[in-house]
Backbone as a ProteinNet text record, in pm:
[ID]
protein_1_A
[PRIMARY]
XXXXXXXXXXXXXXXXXXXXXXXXXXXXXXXXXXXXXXXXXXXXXXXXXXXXXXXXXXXXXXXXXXXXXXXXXXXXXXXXXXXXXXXXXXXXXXXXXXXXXXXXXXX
[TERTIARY]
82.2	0	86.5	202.5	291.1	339.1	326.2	425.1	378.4	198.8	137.2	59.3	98	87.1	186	355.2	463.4	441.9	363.7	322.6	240.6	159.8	114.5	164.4	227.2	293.8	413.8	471.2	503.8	479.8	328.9	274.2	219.4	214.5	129.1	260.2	398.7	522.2	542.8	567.1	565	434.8	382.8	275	286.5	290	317.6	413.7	562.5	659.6	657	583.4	538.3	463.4	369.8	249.7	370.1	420.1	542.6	638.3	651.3	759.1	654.2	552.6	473.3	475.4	406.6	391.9	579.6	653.3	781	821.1	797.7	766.1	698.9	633.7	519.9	547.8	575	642.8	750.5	741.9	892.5	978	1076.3	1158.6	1201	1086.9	1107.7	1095.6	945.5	902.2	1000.6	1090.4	1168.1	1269.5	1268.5	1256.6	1185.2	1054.2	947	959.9	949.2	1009.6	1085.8	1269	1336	1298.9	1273.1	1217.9	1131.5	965.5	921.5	951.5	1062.7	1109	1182.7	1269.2	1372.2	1322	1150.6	1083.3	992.9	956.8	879	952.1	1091.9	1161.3	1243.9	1215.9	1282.4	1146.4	1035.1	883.7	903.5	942	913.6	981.9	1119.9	1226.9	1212.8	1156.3	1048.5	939.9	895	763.6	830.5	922.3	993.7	1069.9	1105.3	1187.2	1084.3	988.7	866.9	810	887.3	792.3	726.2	666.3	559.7	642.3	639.7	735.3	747.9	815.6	906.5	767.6	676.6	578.8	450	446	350.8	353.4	444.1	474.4	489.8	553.2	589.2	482.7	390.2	300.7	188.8	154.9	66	154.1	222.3	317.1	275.5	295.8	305.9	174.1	93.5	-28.1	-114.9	-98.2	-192.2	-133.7	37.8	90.7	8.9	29.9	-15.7	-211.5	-262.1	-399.4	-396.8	-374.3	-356.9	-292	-208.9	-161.9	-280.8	-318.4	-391.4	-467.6	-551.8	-696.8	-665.4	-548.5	-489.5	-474.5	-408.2	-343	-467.3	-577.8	-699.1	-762.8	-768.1	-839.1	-691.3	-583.5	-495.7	-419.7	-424.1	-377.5	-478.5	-605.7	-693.8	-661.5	-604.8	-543.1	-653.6	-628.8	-736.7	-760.7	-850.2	-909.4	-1016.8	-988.4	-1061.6	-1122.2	-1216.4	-1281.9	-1203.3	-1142	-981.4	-910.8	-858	-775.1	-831.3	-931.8	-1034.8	-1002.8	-1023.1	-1023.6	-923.5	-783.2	-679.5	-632.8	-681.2	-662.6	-730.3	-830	-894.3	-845.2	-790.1	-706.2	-593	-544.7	-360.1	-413.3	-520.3	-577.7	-634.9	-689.2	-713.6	-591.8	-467.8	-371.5	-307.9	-303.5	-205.1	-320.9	-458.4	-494.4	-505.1	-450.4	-430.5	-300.8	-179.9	-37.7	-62	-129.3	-148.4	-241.6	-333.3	-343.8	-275.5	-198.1	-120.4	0.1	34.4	124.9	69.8	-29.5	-42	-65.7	-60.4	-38.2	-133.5
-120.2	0	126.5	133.7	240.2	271.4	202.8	192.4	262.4	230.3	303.9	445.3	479.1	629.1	680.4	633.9	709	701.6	618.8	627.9	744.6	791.9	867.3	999.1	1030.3	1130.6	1160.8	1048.2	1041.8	1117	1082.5	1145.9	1290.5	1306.8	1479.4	1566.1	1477.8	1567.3	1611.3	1474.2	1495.3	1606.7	1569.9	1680.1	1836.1	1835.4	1977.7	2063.5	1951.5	1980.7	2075	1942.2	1957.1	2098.7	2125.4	2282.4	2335.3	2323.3	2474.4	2437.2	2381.8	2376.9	2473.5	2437.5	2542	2674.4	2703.1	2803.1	2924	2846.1	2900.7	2968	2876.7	2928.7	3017.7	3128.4	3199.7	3319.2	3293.4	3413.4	3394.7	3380.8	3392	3311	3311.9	3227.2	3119.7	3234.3	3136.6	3010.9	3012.9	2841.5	2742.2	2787.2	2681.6	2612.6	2678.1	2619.9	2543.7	2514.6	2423.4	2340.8	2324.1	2199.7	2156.4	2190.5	2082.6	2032.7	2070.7	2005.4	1946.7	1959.2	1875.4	1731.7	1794.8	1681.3	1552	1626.9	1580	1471.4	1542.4	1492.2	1387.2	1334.8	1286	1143.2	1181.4	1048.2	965.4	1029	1000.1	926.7	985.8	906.6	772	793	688.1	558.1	585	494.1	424.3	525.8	448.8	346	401.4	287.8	171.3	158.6	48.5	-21.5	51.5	-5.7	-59.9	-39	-113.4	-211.3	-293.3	-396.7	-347.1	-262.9	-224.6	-304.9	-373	-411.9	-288.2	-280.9	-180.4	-127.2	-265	-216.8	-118.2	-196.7	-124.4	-14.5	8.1	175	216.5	221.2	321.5	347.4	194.5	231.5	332	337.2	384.1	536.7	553.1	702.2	754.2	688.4	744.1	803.7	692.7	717.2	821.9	813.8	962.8	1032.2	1045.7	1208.2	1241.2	1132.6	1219.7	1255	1152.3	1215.8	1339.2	1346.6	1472	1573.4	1567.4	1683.1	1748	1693.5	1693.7	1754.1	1686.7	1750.4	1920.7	1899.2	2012.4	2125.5	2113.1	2211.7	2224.5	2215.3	2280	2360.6	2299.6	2376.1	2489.9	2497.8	2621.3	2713.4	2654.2	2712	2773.7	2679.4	2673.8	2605.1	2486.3	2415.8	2339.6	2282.8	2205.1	2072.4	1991.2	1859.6	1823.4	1751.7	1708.9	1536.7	1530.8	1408.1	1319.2	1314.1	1231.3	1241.7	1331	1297.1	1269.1	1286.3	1245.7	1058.3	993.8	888.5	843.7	873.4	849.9	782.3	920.5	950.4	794.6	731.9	635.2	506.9	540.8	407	384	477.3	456.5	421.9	466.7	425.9	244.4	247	63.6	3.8	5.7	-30.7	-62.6	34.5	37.1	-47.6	-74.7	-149	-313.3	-295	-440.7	-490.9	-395.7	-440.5	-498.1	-390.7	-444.3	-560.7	-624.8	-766.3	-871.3	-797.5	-915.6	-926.7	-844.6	-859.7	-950.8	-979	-1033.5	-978.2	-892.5	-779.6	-694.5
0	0	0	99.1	85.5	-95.7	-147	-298.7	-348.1	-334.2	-411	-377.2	-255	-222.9	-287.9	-266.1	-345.3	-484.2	-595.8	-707.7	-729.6	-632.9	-629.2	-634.7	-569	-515.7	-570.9	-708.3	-786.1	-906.6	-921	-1029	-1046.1	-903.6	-865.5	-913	-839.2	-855	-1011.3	-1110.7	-1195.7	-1273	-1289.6	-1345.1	-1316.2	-1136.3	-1110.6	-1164.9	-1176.5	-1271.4	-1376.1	-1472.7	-1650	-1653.4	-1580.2	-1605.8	-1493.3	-1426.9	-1414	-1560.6	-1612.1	-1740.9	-1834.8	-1830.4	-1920.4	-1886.4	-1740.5	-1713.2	-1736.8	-1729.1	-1748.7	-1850.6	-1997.2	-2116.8	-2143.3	-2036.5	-2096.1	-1993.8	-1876.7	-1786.9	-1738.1	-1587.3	-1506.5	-1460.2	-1498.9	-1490.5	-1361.5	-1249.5	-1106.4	-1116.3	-1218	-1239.6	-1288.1	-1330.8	-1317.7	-1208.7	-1103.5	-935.3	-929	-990.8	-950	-1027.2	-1167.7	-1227.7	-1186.4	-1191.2	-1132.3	-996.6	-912.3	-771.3	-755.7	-897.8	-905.5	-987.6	-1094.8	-1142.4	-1058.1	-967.7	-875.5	-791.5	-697.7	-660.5	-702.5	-814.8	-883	-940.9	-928.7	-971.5	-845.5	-717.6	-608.1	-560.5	-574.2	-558.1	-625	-726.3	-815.3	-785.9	-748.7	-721.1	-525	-456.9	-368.7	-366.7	-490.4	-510.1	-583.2	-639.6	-690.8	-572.4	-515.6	-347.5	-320.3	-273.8	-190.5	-277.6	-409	-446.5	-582.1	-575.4	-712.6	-807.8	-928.8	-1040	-1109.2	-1177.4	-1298.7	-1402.3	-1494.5	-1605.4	-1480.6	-1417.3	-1351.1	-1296	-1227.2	-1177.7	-1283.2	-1361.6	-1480.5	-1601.3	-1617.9	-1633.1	-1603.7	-1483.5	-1409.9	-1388.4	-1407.5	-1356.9	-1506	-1584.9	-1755.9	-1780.1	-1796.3	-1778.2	-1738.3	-1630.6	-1476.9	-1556.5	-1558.9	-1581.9	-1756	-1825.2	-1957.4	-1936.2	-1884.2	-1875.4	-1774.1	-1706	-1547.3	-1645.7	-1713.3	-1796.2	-1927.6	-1994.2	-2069.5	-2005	-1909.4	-1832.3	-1797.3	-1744.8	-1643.5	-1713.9	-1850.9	-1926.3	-2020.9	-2054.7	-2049.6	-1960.3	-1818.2	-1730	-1683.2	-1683.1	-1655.2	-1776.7	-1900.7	-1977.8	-2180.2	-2114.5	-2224.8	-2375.8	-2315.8	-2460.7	-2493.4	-2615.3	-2662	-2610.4	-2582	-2538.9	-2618.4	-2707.5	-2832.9	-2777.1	-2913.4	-2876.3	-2882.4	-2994.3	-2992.2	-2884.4	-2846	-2696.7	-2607.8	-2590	-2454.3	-2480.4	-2613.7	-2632.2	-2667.5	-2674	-2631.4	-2490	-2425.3	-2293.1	-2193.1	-2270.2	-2246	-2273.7	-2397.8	-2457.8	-2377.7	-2337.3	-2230.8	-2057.3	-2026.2	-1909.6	-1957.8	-2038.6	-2099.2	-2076.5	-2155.1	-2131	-2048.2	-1958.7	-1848.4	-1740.3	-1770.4	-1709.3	-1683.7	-1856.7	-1908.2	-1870.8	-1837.2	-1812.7	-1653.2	-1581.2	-1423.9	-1449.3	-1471.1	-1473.8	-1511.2	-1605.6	-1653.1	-1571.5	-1484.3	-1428.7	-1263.2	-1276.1	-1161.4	-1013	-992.6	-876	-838.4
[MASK]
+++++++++++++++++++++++++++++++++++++++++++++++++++++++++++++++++++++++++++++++++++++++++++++++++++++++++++

């Protein structure tokens, strides 16, 4: 259960990261304090949840995953990008997947 809070917390890092990498591109340069630290943070999460057991497809699965849907969602609702019917169903297809790798992995 711990693994998968740090998967978690994994993925918030990462993301928070990615929309400060955006937000950086567009104003002040502080944000990029917050990327690397969320980057920093997000892969030190990650390598926790692999310490505790999670296997390799599955965390990384599930990290890949959240972050590209959580980004997508996110960078509509903070930056007004597009979210099309297609990506919505994308966004669905990589959540399928990554649901299909965790069964198959047994776990």
């Amino acid at each position: 259960m711990r693994g998968y809070l740090f998967l978690a917390l994994a993925v918030v890092c990462e993301v928070s990261a990615t929309l400060s990498l955006r937000a950086a591109t567009d104003g002040s340069r502080r944000w990029y304090v917050a990327v690397v630290t969320g980057y920093l943070a997000a892969f030190t999460c990650l390598s926790l949840t692999l310490a505790s057991g999670i296997g390799l497809s599955v965390a990384y699965g599930v990290w890949a995953a959240a972050g590209v849907a959580l980004t997508a969602v996110l960078s509509r609702v903070f930056f007004g990008e597009a979210l099309s019917r297609t990506t919505a169903l994308g966004i669905c297809l990589i959540v399928g997947g990554v649901l299909l790798v965790e069964i198959g992995s047994g776990s």
